[in-house]
VMD Tcl script that draws the C-alpha trace (Angstrom):
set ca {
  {55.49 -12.05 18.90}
  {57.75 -15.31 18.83}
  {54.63 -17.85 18.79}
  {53.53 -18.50 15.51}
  {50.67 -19.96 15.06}
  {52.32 -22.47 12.69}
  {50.17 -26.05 11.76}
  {49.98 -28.52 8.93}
  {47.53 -27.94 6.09}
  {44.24 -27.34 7.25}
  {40.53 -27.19 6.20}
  {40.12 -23.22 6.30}
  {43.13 -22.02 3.55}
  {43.56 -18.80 5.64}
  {45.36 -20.42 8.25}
  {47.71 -21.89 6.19}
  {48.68 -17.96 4.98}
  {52.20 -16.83 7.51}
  {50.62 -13.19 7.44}
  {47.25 -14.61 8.67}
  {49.54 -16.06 11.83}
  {51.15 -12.72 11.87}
  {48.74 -10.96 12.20}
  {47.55 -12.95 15.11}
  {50.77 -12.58 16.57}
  {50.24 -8.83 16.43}
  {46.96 -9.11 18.11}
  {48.60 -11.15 20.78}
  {51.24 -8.48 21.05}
  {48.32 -5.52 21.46}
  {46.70 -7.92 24.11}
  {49.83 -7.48 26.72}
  {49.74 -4.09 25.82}
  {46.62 -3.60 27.39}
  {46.98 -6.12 29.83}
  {50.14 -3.94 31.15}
  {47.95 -0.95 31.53}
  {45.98 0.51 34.49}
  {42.43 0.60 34.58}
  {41.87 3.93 33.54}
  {38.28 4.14 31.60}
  {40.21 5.90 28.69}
  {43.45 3.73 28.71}
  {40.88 0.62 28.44}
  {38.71 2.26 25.54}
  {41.92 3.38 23.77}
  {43.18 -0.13 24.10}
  {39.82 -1.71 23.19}
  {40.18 0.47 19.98}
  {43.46 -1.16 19.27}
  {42.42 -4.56 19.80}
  {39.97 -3.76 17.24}
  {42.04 -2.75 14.55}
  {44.17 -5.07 15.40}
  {42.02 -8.01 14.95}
  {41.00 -6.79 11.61}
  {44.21 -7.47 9.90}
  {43.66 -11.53 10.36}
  {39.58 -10.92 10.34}
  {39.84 -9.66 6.77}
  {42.01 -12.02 5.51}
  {40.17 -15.01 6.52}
  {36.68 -13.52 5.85}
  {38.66 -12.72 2.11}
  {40.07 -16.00 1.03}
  {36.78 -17.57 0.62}
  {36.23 -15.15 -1.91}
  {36.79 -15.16 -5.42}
  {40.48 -13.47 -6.10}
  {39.22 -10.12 -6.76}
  {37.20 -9.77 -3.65}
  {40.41 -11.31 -2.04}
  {42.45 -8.31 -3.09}
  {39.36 -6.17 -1.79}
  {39.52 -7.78 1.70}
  {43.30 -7.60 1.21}
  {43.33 -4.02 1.63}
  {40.68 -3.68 3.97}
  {43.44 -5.76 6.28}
  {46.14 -2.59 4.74}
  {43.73 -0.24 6.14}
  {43.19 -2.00 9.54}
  {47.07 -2.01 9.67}
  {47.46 2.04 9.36}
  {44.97 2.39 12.00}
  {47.34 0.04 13.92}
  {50.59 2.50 12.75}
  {48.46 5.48 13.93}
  {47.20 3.86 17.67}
  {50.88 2.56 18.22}
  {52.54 6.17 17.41}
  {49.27 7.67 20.00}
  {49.94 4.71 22.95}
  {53.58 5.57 22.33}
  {52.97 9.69 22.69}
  {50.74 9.36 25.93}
  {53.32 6.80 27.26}
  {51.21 3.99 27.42}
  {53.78 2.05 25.65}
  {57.65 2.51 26.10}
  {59.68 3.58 22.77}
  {60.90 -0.35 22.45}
  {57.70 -1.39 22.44}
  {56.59 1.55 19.58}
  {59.26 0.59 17.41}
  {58.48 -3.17 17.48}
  {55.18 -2.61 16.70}
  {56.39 -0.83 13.65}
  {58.06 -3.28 12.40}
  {55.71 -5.91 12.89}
  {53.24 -3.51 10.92}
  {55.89 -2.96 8.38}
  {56.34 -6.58 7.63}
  {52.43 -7.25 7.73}
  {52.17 -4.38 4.81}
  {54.70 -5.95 2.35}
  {53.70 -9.25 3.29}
  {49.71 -8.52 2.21}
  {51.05 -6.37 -0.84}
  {53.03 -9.58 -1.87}
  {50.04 -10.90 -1.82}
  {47.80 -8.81 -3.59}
  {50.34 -8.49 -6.50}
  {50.38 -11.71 -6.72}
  {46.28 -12.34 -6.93}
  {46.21 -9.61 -9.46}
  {48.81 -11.12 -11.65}
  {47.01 -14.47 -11.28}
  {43.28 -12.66 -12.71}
  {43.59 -11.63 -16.23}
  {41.91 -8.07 -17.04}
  {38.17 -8.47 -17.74}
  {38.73 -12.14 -16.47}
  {35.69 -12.98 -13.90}
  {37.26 -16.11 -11.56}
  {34.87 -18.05 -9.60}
  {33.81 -17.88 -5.87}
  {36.60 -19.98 -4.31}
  {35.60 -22.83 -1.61}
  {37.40 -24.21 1.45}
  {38.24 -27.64 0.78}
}
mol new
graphics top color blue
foreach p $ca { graphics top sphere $p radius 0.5 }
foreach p [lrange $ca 0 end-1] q [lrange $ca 1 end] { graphics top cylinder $p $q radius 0.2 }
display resetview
């Protein structure tokens, strides 16, 4: 998961978030997972699955930061949820051996870091919205 998808300021603000890049790094990672695999019909469902929830993390970020900050946060921990799914596929692939143990505990910490990297995040959108405070849908530039 070395290859960040680093680049200068851009038109869509999501990709100029480091956990939207992670989390396409992660997807990347769960792509040579099942690339590696054989093409058993449940090994390729199973994988499809992950590649899934995997996608979500960086799907509900960008879909969120067009939103106002509220909905952000919302879409924020829709990404959370996609990463438990993630947490819960990796500790199954790992179980049925369709990842070794090196490969289990990297995705863990990749999933780790995505989790306090988005709850960074979110604290700091709700610190930014005062209580009863309605912000305004926010625009690309």
């Amino acid at each position: 998961m070395e290859n960040e998808h680093e680049r200068p300021t851009t038109f869509f603000r999501f990709e100029d978030l480091r956990i939207y890049h992670k989390a396409l790094d992660y997807t990347d990672w769960v792509y040579l997972m099942a690339k590696n695999t054989t093409n058993d019909p449940f090994m390729k469902s199973f994988f499809d699955h992950f590649l899934t929830s995997s996608s979500g993390i960086a799907l509900n970020i960008a879909e969120g930061s067009s939103r106002n900050k509220s909905q952000f946060v919302y879409y924020l921990k829709m990404a959370k949820s996609s990463v438990r799914e993630c947490v819960v596929l990796s500790t199954i692939a790992k179980s049925r051996s369709f990842i070794t143990d090196s490969a289990y505990d990297d995705s863990k910490n990749h999933l780790m870091e995505m989790t306090k990297m988005i709850g960074a995040l979110i604290g700091s959108l709700q610190r930014s919205v005062k209580p009863g405070e309605h912000d305004e849908e926010e625009e690309d530039e």
